[in-house]
Every structure is written in C-alpha cells, then in structure tokens.
C-alpha positions as CSV (number, residue, x, y, z in Angstrom):
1,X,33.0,-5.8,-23.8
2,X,29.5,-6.6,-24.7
3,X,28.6,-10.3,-23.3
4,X,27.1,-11.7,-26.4
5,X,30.9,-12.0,-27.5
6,X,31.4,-14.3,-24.6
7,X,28.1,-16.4,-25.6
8,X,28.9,-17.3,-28.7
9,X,32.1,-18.7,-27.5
10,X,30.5,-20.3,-24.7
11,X,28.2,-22.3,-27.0
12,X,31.3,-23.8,-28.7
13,X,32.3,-26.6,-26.7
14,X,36.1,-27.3,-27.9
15,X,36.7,-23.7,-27.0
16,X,37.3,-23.2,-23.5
17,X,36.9,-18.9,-22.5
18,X,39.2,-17.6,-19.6
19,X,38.2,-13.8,-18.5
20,X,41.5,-12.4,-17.0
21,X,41.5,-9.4,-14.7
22,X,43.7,-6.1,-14.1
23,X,43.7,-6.7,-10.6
24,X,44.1,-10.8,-10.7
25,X,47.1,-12.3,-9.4
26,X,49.7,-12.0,-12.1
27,X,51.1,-14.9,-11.6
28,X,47.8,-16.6,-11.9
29,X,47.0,-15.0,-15.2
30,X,50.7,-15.8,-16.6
31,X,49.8,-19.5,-16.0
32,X,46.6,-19.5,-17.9
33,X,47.9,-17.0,-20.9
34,X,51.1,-19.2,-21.2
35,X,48.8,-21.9,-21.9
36,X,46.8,-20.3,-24.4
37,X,46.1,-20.6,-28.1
38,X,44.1,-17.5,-28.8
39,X,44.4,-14.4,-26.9
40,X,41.7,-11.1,-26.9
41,X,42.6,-7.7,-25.9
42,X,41.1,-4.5,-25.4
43,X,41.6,-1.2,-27.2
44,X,45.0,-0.3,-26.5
45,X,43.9,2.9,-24.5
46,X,42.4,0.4,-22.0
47,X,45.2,-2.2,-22.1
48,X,48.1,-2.3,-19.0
49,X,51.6,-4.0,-18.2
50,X,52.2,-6.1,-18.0
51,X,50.1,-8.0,-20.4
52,X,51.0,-6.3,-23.4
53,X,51.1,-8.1,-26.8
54,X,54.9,-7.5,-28.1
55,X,58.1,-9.7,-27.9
56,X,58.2,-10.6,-24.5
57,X,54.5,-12.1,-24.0
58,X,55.0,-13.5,-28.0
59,X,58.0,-15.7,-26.3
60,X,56.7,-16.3,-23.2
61,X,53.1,-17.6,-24.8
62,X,54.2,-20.8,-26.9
63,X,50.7,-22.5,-27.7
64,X,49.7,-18.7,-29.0
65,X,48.2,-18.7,-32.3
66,X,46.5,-15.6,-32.5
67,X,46.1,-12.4,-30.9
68,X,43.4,-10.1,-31.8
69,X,41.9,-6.4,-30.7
70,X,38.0,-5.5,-29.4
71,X,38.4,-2.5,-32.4
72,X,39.8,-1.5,-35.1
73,X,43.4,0.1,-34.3
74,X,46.7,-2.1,-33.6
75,X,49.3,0.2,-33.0
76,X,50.0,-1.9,-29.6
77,X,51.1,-4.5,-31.2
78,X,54.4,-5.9,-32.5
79,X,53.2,-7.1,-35.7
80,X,56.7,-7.5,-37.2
81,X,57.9,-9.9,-34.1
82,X,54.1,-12.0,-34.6
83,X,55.0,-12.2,-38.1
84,X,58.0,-13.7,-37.3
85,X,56.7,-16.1,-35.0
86,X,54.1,-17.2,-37.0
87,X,51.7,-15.4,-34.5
88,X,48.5,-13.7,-36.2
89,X,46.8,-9.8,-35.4
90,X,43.5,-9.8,-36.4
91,X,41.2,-6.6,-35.6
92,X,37.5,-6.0,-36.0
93,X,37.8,-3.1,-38.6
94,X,34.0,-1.9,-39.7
95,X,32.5,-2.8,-36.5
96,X,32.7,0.8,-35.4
97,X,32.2,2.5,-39.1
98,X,28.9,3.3,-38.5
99,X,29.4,4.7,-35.2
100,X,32.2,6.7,-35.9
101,X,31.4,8.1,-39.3
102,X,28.0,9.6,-37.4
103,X,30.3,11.0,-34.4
104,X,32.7,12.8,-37.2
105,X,29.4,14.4,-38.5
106,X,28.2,15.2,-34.9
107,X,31.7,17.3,-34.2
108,X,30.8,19.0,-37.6
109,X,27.5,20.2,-36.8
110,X,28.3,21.6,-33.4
111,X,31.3,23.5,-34.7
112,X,29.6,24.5,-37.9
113,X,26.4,25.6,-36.4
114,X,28.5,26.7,-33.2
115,X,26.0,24.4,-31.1
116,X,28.4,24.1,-27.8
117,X,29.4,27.8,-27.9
118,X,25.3,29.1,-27.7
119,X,24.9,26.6,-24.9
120,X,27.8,27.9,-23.1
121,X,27.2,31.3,-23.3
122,X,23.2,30.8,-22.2
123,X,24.4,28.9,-18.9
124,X,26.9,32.3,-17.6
125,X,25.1,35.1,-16.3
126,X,25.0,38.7,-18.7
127,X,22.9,39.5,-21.4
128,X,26.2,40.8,-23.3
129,X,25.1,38.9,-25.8
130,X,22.7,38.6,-28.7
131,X,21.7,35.2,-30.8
132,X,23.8,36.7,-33.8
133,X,26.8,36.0,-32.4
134,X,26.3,32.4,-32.9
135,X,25.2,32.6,-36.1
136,X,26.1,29.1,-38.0
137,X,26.7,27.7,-41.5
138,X,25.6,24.9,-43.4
139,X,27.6,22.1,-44.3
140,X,25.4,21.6,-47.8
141,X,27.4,22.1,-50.8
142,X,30.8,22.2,-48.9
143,X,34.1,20.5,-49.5
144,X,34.8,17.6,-46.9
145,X,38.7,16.0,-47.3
146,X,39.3,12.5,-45.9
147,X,42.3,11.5,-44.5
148,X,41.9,7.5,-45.2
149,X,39.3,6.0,-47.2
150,X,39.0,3.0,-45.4
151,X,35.8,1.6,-43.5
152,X,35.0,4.5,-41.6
153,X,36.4,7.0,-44.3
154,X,34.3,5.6,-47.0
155,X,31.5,5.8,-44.8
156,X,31.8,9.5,-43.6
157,X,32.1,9.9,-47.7
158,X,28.9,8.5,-48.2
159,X,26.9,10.6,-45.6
160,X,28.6,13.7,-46.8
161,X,27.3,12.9,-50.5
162,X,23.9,11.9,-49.5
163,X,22.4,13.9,-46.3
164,X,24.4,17.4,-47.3
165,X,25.1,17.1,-50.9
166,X,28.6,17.9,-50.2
167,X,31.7,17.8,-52.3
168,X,33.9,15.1,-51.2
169,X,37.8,14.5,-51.7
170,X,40.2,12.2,-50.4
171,X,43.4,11.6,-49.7
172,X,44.8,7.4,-49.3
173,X,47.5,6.2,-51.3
174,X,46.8,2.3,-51.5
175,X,43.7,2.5,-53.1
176,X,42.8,2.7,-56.8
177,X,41.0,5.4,-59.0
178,X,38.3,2.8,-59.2
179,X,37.9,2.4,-55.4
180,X,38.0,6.5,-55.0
181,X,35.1,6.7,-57.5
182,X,33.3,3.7,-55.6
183,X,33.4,5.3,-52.2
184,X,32.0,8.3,-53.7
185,X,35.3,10.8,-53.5
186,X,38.1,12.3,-55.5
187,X,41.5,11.4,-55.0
188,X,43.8,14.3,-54.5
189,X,47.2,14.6,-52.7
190,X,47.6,15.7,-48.9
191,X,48.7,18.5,-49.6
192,X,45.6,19.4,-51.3
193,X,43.3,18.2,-48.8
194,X,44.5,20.9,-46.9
195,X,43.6,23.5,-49.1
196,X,41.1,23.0,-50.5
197,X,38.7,21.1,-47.5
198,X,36.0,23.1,-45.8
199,X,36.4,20.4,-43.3
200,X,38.4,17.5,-43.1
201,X,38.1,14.4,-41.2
202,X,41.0,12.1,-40.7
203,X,39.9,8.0,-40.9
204,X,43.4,6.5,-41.0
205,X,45.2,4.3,-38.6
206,X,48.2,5.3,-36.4
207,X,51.2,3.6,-37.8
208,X,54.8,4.2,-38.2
209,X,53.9,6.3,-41.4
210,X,51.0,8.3,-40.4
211,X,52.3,9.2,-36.7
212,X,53.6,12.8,-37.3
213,X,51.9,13.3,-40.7
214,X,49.6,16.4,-40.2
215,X,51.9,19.4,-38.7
216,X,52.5,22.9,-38.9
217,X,53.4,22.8,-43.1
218,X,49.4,21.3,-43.3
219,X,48.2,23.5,-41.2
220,X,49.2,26.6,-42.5
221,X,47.3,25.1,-45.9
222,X,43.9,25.3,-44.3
223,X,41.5,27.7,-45.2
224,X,41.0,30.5,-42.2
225,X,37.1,29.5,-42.8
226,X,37.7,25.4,-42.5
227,X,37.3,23.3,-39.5
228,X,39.7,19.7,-38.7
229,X,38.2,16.9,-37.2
230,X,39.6,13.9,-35.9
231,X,38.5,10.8,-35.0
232,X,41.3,8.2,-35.9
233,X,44.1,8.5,-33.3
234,X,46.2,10.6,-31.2
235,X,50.1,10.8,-32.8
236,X,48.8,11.0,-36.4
237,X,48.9,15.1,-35.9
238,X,51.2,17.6,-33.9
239,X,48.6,18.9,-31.1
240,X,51.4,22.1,-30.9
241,X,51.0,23.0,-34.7
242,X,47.5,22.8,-34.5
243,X,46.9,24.6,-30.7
244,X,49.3,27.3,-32.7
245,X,47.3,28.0,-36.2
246,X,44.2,28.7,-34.1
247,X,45.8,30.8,-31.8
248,X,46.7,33.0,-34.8
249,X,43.3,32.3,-36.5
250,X,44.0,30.8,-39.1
251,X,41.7,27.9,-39.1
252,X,37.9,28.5,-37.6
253,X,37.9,25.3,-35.3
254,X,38.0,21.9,-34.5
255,X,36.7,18.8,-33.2
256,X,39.2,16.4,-31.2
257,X,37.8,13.1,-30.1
258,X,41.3,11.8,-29.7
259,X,44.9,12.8,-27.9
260,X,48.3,11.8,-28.0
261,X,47.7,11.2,-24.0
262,X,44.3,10.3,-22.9
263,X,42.5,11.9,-21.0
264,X,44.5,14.8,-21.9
265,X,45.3,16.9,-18.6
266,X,42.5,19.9,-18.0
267,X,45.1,22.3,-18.6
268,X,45.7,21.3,-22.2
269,X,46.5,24.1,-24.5
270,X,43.5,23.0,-26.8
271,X,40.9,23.6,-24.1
272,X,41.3,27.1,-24.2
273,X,39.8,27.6,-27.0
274,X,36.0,27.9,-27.5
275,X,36.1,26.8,-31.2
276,X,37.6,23.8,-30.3
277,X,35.2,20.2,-29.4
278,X,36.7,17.6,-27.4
279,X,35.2,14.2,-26.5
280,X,36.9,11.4,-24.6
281,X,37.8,8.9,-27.4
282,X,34.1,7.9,-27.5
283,X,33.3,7.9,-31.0
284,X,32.8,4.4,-31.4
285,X,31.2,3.5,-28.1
286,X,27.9,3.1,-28.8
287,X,25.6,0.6,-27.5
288,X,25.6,-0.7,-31.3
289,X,29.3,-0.8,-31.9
290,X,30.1,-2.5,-28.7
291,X,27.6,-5.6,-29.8
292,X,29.1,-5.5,-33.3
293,X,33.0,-5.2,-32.2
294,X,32.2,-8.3,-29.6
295,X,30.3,-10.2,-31.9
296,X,32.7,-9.5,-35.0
297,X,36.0,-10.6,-32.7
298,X,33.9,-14.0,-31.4
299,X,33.5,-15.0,-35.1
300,X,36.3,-14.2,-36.0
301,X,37.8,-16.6,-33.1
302,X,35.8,-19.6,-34.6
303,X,37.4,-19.2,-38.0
304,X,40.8,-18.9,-36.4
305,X,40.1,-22.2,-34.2
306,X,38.2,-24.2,-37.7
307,X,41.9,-24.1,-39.2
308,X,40.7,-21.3,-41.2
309,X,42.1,-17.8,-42.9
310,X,40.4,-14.9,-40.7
311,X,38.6,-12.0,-42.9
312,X,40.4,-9.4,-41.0
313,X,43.8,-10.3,-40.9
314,X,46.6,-7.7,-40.2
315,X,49.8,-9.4,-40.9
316,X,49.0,-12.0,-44.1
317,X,53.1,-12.6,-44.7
318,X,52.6,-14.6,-41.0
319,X,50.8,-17.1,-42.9
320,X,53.2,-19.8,-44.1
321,X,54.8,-20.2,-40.6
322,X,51.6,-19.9,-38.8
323,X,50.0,-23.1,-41.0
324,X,53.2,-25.4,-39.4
325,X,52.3,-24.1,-36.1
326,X,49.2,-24.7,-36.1
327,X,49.1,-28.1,-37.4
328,X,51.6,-28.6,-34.9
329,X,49.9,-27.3,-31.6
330,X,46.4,-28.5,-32.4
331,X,47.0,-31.4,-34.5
332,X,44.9,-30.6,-37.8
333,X,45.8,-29.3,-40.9
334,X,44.7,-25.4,-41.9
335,X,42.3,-25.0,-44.1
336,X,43.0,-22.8,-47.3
C-alpha cells in the first residue's frame, strides 16, 4: 500500500495505526485485531488465513466497527454476517477507474493491431514471415459492449466515445435509461452484448449473481471477428467455454487480465493461444492508483471514526445496528 495512506492517519492523533504482518506471530496479531475498531485489508488476491474477514474474525473482533478493502472488489467478505452484526464493508470504488479503464484499452490495441504477435514472431529466428501477416484494425467506428456500467465501465465508455469515435453499448441492470445516456452508452440486454460487440469489456464485480454469467450460450453469440476483454474478476466467466470458442474460431481473441486462480498455472489452456493477452491482475497497479486507493481508504477511515456515514459503503441495511454499536463502543453519538 502506498505510505501516504498511513500519513494521513498518522497525523490524526485519537487514531492510533497498527501494521500487522503475514509472518507476525499470530497470536500477537489476534491480540491487537481483537482490540480493534477499524480494520484494513488488502485486495483479496493478496489476503491469507487466517485473517480473513467472515464469521469467525466478525465474532472474535468485538470493538470492530468497520472493515474495509485497499480496492474496489469485496467478494471476501461476508457482508450478510457484517450486516448482521452491525459491522460495516466499505471499499474504495473509483480509485482505480482511471487506471483500469486505460489497461482495458491497452488489451484492445495489442489484440486489434496484433502488437504482441509481431513482437513475437520478430524475436524467433526464420524469415517465414512477411509484415502482412500482422496486419491490424482500427478500433474507430466499432461497437464496444460493457458488461457493468459502473466507475470503471462508465469510464471505458467515455474513452471509447471520445479518442475512437466508437459506438458504445451496455449491459447493467440497476441503472436507469437516464444514467445509460449520461455515461455515454446504450442499454441493451446481455444477450445482445454478445452479438452485437466488436469488443466487449466486462467492469462488473464478482458476486453471487455475476459468478458464472458469461459461458458457452454467450460465447457462441460473439461475432467470429470480435475480441473479449476482461478486467473485473476471475469467476464472472467459464475459462472452459471461452478456451473452447477460440479453439474452434469462433471469436478472434482476447485479453485476460484476470483468472479464476491467480497466477494461473503456465500450462493453462488459454496460453496456447497466440490471440489470447494475459497480464497478472495488474490493471489497476499503477503508481497513480496505488496513491489514490491509499489515500481514498485513509479518508474514508476518518469519516468512519467522526461518527459519520462513509461515501462508499457496501452494506447500507448495517446501518441501524451499527449507530447502537457505535455509540456504545466509542461513547458518542453517529452523526447523520
């Protein structure tokens, strides 16, 4: 985590900052998280047992208040047990927008323009080969369907519109016709995102109803000439259905910054194929988003510790209980 997280805590002086350790003594760090109010994990793929925010850590931690995650995704969590409890999940959702709405058009490029396949081929030994091979396309003018219209998802919708002129629809069922038209994008069905998407870029979280949703039946709705590109999570499509379609080619490629299991093994079936782009679930690390996710979850910890509502709260329906406990544990009244 960047450190300027850690100084704007450090200037507060009711709050007092503990940095915990993998390889501290557990028993050590049990005494100090039993004691805490607030506690701040890492992204999930960084996270280990056995300090891992669900029931037993939520009954085990009774001063807890909060707990909240460096980005944007929560999946880790056991938000139904902290809403019980009267525990908040807060994230930092829109620190990494930016950041990952350029990596999702960085994946486009290179498969569009066939980038990583030229530089390949010029590094092996053979002059089999002639520059037309690798002739590319532009994205200008071309369809782009979003899977989630949410910070990043509006954001890859605005680039789309105004560096490549491209057509833009989207697919996210709790938003309005009015937010669609805000964010610059159509609103179709998932189904027809599929068909109708040159490219298409999934921006929604992993959840209990996205985990499974793109498969085979989507698949086979692609275009033979489109690419799919995801940056969201690992879970949210069948890594079989799509290793399969391109097998048969019927799709032209894709870019994967994100696996079910990460790293992925080196003998995955979708790294035998040279239309395919991995990267290493890096598309928000970035210098820039690092500062902004640190920086985001330290302000958010002041509200929190002020008595007051967090802007980026997951579980709102934690609220009534949480007021009692807080009021209760720190001895002031929240704030409305």
């Amino acid at each position: 985590m960047d450190p300027a997280g850690a100084e704007i805590i450090a200037a507060e002086k009711n709050i007092n900052l503990q940095k915990l350790s993998f390889g501290d003594d557990v028993n050590a760090n049990w005494v100090i998280l039993e004691q805490a109010h607030g506690i701040q994990f890492l992204a999930s793929t960084e996270m280990q047992p056995p300090y891992m925010p669900e029931r037993p850590m939520i009954e085990r931690c009774k001063n807890l208040l909060a707990f909240s995650v460096i980005g944007a995704g929560y999946d880790m969590f056991d938000v139904d047990a902290c809403t019980k409890t009267g525990v908040l999940v807060v994230n930092q959702t829109g620190a990494n927008s930016e950041s990952v709405a350029q990596h999702v058009f960085g994946l486009m490029l290179v498969l569009s323009k066939q980038i990583i396949q030229g530089d390949r081929r010029m590094r092996r030994q053979g002059d089999d080969w002639d520059r037309w091979e690798y002739q590319g396309k532009e994205l200008t003018g071309r369809t782009l369907g979003i899977i989630g219209l949410g910070n990043v998802g509006r954001r890859v919708s605005a680039l789309a519109g105004q560096m490549f002129g491209m057509r833009v629809i989207a697919h996210d069922p709790y938003l309005t016709n009015d937010d669609f038209r805000e964010r610059g994008a159509e609103a179709v069905s998932l189904d027809d995102v599929f068909k109708a998407a040159d490219f298409i870029s999934v921006n929604c979280p992993l959840s209990e109803e996205t985990t499974g949703m793109v498969g085979a039946k989507e698949f086979a709705l692609m275009k033979p000439t489109a690419y799919f590109v995801t940056t969201a999570r690992g879970g949210i499509h069948d890594e079989a259905a799509l290793a399969a379609v391109l097998a048969d080619g019927k799709i032209a490629g894709a870019g994967l910054d994100v696996f079910t299991t990460e790293p992925p093994p080196y003998d995955h079936p979708l790294m035998d194929f040279e239309n395919v782009i991995v990267s290493p679930h890096v598309a928000g690390i970035t210098d820039d988003c690092l500062y902004n996710m640190a920086t985001y979850a330290a302000k958010q910890w002041l509200t929190i510790f002020r008595g007051q509502r967090p802007p980026r709260l997951i579980n709102p329906n934690a609220w009534p209980i949480y007021r009692d406990r807080f009021e209760k544990i720190i001895g002031t009244p929240v704030k409305d």
